[in-house]
PyMOL Python script that loads the backbone (N, CA, C, O; Angstrom):
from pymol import cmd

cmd.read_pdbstr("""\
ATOM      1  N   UNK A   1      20.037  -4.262  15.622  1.00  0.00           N
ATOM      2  CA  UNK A   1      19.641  -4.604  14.277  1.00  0.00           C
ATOM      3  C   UNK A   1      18.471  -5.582  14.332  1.00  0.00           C
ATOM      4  O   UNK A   1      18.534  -6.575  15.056  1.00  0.00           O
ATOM      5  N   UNK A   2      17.275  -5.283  13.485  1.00  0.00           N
ATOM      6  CA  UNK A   2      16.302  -6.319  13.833  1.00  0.00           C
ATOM      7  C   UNK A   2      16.354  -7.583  12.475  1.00  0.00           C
ATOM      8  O   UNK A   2      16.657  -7.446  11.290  1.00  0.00           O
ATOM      9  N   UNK A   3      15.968  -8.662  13.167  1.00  0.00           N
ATOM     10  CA  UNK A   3      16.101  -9.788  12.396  1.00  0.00           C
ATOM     11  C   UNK A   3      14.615 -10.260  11.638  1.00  0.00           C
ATOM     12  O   UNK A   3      14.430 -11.370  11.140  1.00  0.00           O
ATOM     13  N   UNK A   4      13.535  -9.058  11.681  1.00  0.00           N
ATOM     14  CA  UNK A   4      12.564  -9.349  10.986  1.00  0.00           C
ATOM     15  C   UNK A   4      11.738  -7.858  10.124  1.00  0.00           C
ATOM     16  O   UNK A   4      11.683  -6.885  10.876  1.00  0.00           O
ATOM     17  N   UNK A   5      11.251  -7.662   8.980  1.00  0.00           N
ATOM     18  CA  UNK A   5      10.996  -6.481   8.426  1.00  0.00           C
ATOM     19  C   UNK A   5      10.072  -5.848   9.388  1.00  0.00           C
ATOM     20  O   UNK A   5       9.271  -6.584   9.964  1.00  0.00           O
ATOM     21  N   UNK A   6      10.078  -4.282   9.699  1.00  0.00           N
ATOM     22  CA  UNK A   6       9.066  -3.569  10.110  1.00  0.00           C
ATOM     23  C   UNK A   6       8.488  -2.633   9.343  1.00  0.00           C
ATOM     24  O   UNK A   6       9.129  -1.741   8.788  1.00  0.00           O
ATOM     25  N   UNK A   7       6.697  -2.837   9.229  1.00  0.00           N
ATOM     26  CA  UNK A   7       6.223  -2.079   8.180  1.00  0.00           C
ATOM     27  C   UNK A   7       4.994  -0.957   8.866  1.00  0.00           C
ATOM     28  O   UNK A   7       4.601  -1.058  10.029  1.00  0.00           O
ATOM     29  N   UNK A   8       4.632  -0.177   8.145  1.00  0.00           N
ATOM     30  CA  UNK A   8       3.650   0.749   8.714  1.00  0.00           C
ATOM     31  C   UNK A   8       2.102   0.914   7.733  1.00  0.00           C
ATOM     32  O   UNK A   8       2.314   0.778   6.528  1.00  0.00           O
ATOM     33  N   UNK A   9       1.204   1.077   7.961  1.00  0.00           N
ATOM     34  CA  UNK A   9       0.050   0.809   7.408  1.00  0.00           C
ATOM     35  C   UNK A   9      -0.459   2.185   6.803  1.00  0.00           C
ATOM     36  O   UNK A   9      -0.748   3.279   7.288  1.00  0.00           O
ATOM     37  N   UNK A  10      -0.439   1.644   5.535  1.00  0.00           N
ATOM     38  CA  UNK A  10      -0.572   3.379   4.939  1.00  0.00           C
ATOM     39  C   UNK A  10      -1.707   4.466   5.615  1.00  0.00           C
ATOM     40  O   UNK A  10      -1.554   5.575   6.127  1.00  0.00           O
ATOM     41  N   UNK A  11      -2.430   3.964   5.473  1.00  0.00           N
ATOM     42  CA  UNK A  11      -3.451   4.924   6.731  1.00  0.00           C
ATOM     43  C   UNK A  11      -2.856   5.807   8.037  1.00  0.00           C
ATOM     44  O   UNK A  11      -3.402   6.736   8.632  1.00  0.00           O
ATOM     45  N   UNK A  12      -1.893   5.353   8.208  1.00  0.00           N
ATOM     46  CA  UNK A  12      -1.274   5.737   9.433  1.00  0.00           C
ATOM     47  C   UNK A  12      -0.294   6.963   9.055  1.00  0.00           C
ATOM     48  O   UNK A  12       0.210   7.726   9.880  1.00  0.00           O
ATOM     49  N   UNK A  13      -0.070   7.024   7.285  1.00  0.00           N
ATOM     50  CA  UNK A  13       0.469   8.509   6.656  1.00  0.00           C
ATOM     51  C   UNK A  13      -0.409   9.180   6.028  1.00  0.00           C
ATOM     52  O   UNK A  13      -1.405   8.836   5.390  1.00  0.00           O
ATOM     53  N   UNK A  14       0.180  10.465   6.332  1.00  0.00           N
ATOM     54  CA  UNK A  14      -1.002  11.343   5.504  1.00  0.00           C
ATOM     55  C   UNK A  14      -1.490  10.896   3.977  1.00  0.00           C
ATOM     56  O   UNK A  14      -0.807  10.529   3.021  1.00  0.00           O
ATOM     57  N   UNK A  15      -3.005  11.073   4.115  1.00  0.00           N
ATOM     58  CA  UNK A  15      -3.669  10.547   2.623  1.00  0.00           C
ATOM     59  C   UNK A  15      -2.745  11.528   1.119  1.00  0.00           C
ATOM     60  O   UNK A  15      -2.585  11.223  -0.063  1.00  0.00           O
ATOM     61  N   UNK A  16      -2.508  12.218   1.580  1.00  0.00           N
ATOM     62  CA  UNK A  16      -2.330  13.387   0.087  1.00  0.00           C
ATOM     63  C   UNK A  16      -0.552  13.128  -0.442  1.00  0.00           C
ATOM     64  O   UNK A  16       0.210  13.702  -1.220  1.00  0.00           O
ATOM     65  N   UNK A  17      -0.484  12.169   0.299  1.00  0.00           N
ATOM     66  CA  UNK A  17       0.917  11.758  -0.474  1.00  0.00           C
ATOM     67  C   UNK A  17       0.716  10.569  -1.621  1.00  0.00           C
ATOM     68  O   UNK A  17      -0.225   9.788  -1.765  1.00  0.00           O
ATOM     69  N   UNK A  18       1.749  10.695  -2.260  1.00  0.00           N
ATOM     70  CA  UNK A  18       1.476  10.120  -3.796  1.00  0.00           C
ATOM     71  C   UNK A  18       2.214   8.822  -3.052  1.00  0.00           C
ATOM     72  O   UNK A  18       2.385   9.009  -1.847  1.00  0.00           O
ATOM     73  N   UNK A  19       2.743   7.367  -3.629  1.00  0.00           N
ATOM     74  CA  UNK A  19       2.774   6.479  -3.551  1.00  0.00           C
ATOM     75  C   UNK A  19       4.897   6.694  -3.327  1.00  0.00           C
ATOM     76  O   UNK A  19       5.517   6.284  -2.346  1.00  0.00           O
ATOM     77  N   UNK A  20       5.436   7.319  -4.374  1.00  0.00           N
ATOM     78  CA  UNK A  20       7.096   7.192  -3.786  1.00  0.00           C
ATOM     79  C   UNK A  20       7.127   8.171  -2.677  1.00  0.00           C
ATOM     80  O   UNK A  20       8.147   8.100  -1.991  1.00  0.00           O
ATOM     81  N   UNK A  21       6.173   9.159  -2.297  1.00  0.00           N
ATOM     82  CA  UNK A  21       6.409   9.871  -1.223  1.00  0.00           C
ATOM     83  C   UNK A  21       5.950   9.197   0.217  1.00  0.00           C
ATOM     84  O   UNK A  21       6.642   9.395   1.216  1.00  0.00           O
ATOM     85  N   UNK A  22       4.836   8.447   0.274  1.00  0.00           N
ATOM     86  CA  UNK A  22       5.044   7.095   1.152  1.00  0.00           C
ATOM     87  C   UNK A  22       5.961   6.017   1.269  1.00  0.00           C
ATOM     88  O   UNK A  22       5.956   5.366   2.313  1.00  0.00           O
ATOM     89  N   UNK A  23       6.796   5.714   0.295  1.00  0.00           N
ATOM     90  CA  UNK A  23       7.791   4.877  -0.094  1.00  0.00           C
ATOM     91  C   UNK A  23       8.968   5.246   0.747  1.00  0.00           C
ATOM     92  O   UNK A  23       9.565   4.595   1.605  1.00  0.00           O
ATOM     93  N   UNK A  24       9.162   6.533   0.256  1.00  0.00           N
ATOM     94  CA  UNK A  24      10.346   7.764   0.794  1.00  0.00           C
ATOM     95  C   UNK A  24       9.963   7.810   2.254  1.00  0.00           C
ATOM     96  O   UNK A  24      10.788   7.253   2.980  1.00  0.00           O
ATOM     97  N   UNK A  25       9.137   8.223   2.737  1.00  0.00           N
ATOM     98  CA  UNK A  25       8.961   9.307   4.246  1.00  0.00           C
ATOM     99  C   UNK A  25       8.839   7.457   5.055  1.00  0.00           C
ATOM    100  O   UNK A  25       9.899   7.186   5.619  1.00  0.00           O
ATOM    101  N   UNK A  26       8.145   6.703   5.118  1.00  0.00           N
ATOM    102  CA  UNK A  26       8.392   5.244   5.571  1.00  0.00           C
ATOM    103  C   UNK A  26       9.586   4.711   6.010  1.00  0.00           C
ATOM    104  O   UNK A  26       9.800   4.209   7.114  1.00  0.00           O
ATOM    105  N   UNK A  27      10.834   4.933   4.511  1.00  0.00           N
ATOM    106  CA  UNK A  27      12.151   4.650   4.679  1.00  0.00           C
ATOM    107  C   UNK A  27      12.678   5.510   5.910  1.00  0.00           C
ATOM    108  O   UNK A  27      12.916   5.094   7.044  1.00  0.00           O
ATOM    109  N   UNK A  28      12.790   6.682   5.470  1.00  0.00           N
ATOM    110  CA  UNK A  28      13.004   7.526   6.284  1.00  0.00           C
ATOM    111  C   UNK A  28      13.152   7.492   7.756  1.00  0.00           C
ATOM    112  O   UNK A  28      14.165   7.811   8.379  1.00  0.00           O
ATOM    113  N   UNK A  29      11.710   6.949   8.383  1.00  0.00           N
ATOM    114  CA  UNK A  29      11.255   6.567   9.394  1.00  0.00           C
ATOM    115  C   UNK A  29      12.297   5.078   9.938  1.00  0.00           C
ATOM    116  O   UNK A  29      13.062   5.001  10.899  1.00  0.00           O
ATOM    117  N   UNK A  30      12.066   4.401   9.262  1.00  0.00           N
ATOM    118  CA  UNK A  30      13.011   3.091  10.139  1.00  0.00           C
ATOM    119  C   UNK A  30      12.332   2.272   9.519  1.00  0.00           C
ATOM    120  O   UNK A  30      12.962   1.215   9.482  1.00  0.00           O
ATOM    121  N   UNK A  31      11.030   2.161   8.822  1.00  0.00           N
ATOM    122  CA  UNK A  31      10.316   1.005   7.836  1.00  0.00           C
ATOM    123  C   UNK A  31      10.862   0.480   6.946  1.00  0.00           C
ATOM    124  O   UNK A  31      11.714   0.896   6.160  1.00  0.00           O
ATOM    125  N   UNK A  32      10.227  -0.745   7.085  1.00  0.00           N
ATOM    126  CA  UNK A  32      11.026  -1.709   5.764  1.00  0.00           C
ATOM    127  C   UNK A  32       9.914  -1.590   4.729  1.00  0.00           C
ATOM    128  O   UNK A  32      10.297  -1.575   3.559  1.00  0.00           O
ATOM    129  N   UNK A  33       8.450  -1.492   4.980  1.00  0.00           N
ATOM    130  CA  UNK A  33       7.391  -1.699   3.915  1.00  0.00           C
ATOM    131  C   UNK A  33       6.429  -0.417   4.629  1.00  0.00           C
ATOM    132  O   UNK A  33       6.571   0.233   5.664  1.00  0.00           O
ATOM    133  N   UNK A  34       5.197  -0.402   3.334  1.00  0.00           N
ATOM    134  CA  UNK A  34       4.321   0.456   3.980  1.00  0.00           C
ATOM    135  C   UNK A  34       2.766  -0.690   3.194  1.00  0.00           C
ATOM    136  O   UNK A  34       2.467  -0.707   2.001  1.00  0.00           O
ATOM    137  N   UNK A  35       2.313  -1.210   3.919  1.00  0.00           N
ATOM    138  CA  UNK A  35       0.886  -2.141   3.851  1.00  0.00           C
ATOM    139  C   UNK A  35      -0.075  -1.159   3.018  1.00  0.00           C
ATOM    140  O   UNK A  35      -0.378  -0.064   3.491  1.00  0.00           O
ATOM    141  N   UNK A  36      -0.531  -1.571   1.803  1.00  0.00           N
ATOM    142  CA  UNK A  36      -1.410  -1.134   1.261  1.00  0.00           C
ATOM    143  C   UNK A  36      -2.938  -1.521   1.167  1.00  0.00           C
ATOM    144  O   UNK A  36      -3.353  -2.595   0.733  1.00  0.00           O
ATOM    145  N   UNK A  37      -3.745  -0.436   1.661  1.00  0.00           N
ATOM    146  CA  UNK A  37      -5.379  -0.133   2.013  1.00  0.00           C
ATOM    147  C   UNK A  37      -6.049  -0.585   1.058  1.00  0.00           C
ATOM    148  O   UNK A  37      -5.982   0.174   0.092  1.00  0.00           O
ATOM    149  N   UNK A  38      -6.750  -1.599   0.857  1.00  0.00           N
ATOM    150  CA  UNK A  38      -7.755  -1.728   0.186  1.00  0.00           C
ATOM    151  C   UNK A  38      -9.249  -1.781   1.312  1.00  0.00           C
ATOM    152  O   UNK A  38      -9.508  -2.678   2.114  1.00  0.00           O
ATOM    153  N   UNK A  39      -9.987  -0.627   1.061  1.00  0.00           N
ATOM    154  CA  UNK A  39     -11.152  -0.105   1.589  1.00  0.00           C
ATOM    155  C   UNK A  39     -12.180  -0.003   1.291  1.00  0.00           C
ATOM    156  O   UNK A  39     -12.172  -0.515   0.172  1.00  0.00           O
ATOM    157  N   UNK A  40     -13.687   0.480   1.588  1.00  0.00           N
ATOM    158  CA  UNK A  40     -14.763   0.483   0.707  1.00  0.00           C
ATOM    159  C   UNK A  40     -15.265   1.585   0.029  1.00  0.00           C
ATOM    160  O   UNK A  40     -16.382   1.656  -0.482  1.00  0.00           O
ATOM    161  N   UNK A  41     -13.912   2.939   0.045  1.00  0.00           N
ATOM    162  CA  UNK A  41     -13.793   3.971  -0.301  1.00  0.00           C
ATOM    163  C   UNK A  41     -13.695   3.715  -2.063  1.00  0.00           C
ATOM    164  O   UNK A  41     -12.705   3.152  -2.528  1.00  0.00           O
ATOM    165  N   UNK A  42     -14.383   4.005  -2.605  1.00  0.00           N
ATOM    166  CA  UNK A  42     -13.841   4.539  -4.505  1.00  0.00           C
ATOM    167  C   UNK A  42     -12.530   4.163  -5.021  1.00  0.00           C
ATOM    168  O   UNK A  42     -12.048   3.413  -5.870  1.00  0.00           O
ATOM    169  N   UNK A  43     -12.147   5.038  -4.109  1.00  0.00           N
ATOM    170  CA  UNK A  43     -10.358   5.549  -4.519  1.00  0.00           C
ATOM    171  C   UNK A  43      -9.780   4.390  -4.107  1.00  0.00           C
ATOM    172  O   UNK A  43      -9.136   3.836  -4.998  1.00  0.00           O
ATOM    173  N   UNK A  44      -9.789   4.031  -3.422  1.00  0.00           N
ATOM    174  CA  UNK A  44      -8.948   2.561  -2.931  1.00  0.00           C
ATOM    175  C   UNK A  44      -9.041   1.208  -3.586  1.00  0.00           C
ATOM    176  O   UNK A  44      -8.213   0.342  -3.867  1.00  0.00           O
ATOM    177  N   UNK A  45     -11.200   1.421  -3.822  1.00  0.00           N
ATOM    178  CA  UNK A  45     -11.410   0.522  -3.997  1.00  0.00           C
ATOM    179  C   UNK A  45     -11.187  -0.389  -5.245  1.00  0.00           C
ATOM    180  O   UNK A  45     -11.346  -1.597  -5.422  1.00  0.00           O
ATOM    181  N   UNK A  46     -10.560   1.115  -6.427  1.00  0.00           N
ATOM    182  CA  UNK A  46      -9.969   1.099  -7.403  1.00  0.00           C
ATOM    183  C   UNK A  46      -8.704   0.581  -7.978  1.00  0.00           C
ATOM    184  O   UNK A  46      -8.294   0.353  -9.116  1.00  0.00           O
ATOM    185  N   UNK A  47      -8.107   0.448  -6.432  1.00  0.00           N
ATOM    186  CA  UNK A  47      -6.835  -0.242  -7.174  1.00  0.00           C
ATOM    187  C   UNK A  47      -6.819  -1.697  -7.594  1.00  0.00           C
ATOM    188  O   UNK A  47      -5.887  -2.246  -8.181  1.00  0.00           O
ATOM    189  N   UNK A  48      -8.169  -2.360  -7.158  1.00  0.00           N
ATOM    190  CA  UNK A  48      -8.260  -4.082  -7.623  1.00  0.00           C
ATOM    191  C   UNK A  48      -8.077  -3.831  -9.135  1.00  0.00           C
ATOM    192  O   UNK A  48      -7.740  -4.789  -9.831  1.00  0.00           O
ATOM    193  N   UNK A  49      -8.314  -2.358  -9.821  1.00  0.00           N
ATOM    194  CA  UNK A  49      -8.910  -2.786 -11.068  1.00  0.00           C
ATOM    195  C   UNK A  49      -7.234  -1.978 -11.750  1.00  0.00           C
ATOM    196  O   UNK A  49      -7.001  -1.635 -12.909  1.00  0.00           O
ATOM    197  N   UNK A  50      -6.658  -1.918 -10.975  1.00  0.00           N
ATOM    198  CA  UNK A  50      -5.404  -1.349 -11.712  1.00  0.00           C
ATOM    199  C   UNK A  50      -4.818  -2.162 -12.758  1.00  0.00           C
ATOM    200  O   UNK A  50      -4.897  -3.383 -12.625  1.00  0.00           O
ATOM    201  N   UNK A  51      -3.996  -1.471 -14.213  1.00  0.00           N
ATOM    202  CA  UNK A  51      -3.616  -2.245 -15.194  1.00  0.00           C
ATOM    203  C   UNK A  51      -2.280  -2.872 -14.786  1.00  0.00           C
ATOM    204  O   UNK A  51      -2.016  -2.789 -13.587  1.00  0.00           O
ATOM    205  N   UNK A  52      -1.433  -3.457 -15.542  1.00  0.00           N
ATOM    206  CA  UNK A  52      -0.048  -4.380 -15.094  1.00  0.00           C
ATOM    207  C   UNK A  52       0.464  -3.057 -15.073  1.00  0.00           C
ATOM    208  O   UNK A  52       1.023  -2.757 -14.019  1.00  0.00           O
ATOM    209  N   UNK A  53       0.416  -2.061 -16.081  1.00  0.00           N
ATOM    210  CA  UNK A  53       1.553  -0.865 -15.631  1.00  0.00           C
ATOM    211  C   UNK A  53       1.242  -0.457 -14.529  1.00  0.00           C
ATOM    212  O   UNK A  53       2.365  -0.181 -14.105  1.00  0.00           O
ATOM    213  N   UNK A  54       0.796  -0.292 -14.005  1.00  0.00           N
ATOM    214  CA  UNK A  54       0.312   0.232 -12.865  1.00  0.00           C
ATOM    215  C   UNK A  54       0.545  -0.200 -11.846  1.00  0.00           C
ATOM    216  O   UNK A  54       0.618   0.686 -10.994  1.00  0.00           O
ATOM    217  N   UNK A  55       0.757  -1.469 -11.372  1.00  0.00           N
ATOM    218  CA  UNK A  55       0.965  -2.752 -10.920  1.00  0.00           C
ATOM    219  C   UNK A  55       2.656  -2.487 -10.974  1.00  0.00           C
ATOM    220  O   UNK A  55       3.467  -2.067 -10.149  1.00  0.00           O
ATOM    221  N   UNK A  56       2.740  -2.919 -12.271  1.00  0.00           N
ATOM    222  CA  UNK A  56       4.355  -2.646 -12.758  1.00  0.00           C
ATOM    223  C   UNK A  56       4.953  -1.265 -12.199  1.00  0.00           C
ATOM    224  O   UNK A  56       5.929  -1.355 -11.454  1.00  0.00           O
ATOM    225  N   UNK A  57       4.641  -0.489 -12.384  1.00  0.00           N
ATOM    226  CA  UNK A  57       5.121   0.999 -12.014  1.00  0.00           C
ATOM    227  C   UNK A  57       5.180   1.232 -10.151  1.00  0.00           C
ATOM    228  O   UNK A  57       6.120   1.836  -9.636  1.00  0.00           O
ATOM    229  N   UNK A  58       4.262   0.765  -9.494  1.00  0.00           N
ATOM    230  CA  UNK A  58       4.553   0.408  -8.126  1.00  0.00           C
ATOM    231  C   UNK A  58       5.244  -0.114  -7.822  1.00  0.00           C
ATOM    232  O   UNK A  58       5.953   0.555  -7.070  1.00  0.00           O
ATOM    233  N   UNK A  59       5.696  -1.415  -7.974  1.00  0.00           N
ATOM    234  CA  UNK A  59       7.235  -2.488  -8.092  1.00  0.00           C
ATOM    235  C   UNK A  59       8.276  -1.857  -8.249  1.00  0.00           C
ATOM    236  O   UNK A  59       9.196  -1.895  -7.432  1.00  0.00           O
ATOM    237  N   UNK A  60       8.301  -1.018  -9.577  1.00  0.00           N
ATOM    238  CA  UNK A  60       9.510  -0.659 -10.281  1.00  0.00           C
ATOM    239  C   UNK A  60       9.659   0.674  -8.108  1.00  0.00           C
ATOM    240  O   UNK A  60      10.357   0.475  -7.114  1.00  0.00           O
ATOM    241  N   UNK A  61       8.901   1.486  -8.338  1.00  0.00           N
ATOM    242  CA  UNK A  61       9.438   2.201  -7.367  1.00  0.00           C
ATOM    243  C   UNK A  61      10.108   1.704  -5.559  1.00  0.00           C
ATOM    244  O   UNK A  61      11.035   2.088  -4.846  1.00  0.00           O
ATOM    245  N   UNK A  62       8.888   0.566  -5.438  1.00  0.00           N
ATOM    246  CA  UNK A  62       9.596  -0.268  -4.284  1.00  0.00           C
ATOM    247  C   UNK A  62      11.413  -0.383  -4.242  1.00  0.00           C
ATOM    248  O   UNK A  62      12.295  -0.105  -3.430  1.00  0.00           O
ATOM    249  N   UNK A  63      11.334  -0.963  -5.635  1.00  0.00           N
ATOM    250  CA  UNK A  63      13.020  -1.216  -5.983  1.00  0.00           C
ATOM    251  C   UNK A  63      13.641   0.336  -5.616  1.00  0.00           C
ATOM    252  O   UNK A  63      14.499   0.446  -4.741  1.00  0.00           O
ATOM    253  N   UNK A  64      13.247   1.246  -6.190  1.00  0.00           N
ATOM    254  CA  UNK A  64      14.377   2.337  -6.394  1.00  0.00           C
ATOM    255  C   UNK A  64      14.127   2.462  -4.960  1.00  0.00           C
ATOM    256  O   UNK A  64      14.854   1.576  -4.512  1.00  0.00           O
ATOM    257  N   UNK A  65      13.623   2.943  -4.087  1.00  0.00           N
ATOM    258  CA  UNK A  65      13.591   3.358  -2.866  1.00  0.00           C
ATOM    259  C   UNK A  65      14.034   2.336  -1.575  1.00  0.00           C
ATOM    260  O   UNK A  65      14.383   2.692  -0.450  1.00  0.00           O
ATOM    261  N   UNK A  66      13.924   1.140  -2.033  1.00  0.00           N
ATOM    262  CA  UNK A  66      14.535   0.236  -1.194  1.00  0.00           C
ATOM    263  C   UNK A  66      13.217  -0.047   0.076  1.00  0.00           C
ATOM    264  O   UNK A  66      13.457  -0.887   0.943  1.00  0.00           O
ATOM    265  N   UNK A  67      12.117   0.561   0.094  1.00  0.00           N
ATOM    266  CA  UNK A  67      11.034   0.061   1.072  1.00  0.00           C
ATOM    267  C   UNK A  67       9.658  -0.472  -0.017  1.00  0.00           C
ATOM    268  O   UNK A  67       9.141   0.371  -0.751  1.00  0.00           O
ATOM    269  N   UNK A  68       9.290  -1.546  -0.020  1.00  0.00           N
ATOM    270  CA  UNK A  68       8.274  -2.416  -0.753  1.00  0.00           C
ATOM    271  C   UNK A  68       6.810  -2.003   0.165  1.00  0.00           C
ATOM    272  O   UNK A  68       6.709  -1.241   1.127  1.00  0.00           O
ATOM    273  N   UNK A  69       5.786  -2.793  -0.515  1.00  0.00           N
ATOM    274  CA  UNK A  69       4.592  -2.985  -0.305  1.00  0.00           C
ATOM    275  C   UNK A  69       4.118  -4.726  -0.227  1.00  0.00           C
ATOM    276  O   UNK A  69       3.262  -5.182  -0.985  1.00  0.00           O
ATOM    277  N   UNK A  70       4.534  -5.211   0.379  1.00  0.00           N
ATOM    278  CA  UNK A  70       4.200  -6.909   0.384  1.00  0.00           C
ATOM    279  C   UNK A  70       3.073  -7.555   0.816  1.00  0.00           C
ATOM    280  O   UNK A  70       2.900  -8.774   0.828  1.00  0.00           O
ATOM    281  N   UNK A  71       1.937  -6.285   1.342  1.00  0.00           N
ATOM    282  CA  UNK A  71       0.778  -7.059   1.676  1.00  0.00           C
ATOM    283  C   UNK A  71      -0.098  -5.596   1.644  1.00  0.00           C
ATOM    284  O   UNK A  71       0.290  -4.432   1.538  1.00  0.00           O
ATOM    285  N   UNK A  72      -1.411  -6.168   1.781  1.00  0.00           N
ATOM    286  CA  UNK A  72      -2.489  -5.151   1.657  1.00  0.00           C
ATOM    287  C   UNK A  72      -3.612  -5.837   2.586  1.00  0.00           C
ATOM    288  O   UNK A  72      -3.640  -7.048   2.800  1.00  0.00           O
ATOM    289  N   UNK A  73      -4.506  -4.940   3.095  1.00  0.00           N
ATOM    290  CA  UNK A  73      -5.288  -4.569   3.951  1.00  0.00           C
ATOM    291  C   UNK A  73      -6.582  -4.815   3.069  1.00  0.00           C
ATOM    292  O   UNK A  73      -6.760  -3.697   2.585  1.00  0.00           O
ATOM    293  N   UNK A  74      -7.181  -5.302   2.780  1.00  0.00           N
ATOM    294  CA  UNK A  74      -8.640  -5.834   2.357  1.00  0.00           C
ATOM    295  C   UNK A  74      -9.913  -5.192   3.570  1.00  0.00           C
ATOM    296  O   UNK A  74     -10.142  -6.076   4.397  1.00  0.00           O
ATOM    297  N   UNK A  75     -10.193  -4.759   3.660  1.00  0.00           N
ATOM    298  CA  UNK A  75     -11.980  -4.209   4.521  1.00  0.00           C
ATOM    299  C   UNK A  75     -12.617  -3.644   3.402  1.00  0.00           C
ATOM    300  O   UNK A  75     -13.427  -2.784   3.748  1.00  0.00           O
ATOM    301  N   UNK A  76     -12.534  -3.850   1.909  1.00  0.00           N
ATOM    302  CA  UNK A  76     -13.537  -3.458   1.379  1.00  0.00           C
ATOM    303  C   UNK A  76     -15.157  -3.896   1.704  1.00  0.00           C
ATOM    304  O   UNK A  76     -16.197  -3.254   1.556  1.00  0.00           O
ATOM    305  N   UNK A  77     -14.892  -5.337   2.235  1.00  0.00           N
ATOM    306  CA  UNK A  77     -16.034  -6.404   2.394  1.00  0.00           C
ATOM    307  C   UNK A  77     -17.149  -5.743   3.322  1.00  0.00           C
ATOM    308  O   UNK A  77     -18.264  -6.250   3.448  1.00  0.00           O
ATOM    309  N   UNK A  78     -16.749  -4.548   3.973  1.00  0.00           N
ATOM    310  CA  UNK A  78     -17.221  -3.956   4.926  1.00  0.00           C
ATOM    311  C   UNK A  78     -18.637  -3.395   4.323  1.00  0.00           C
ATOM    312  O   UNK A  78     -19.650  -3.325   5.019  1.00  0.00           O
ATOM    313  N   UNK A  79     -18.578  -2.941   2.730  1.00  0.00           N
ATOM    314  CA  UNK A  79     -19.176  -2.319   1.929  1.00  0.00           C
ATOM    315  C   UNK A  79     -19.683  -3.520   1.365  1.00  0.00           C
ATOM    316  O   UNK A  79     -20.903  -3.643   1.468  1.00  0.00           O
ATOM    317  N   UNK A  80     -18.802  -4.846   0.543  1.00  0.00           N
ATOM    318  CA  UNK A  80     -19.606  -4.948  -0.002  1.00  0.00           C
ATOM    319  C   UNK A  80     -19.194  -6.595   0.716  1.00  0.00           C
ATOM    320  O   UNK A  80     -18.112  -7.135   0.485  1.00  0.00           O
ATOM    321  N   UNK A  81     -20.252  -7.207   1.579  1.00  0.00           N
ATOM    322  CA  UNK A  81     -20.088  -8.360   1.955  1.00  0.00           C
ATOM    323  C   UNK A  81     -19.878  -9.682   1.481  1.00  0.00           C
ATOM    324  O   UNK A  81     -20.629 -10.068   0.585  1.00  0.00           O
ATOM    325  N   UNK A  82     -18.933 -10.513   1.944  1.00  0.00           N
ATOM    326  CA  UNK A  82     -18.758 -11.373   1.352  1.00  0.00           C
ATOM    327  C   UNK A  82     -20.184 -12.295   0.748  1.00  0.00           C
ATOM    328  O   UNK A  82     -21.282 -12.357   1.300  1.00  0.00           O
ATOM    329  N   UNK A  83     -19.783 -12.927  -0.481  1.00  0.00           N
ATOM    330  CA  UNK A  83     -21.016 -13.443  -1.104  1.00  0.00           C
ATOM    331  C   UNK A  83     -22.321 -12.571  -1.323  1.00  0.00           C
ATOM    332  O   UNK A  83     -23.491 -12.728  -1.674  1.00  0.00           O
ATOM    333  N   UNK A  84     -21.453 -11.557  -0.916  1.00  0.00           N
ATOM    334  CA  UNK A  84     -23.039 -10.741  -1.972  1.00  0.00           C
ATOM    335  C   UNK A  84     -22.916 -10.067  -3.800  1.00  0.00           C
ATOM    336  O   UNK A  84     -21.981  -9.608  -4.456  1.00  0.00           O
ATOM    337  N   UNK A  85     -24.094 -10.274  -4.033  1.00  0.00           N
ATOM    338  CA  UNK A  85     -23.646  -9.993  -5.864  1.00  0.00           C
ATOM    339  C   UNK A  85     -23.226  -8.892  -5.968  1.00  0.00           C
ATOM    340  O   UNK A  85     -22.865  -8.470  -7.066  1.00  0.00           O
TER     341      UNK A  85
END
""", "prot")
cmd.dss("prot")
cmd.show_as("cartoon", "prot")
cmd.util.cbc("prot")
cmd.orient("prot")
């Protein structure tokens, strides 16, 4: 039994899964969390601008599935460097 959470980095599951199907297939696996990508991709880079439901609606599913998201992966900066306008 381990005495500390083990999580997997969403990148590391296939892109074309929706967010409880990473939730799900993670658990599955032996994960406690799955680390969410923030990148300098569009699609990713979009979730800074997500609304509270949205926000809210991710949470709510952590709960039902029993594996969370407690940290995220920031390399957007890659694109757009720190301190630049």
């Amino acid at each position: 039994m381990r005495n500390h959470p083990l999580g997997i980095y969403e990148k590391a599951l296939a892109k074309d899964l929706s967010w409880p199907e990473r939730l799900v297939l993670a658990k599955s696996c032996g994960f406690d969390f799955v680390e969410m990508s923030v990148d300098e991709t569009d699609e990713r880079l979009s979730r800074l601008d997500w609304s509270t439901a949205q926000r809210t609606s991710l949470v709510a599913r952590d709960d039902r599935n029993g594996c969370w998201d407690p940290s995220m992966c920031l390399s957007a900066h890659r694109r757009f460097p720190f301190g630049s306008p």
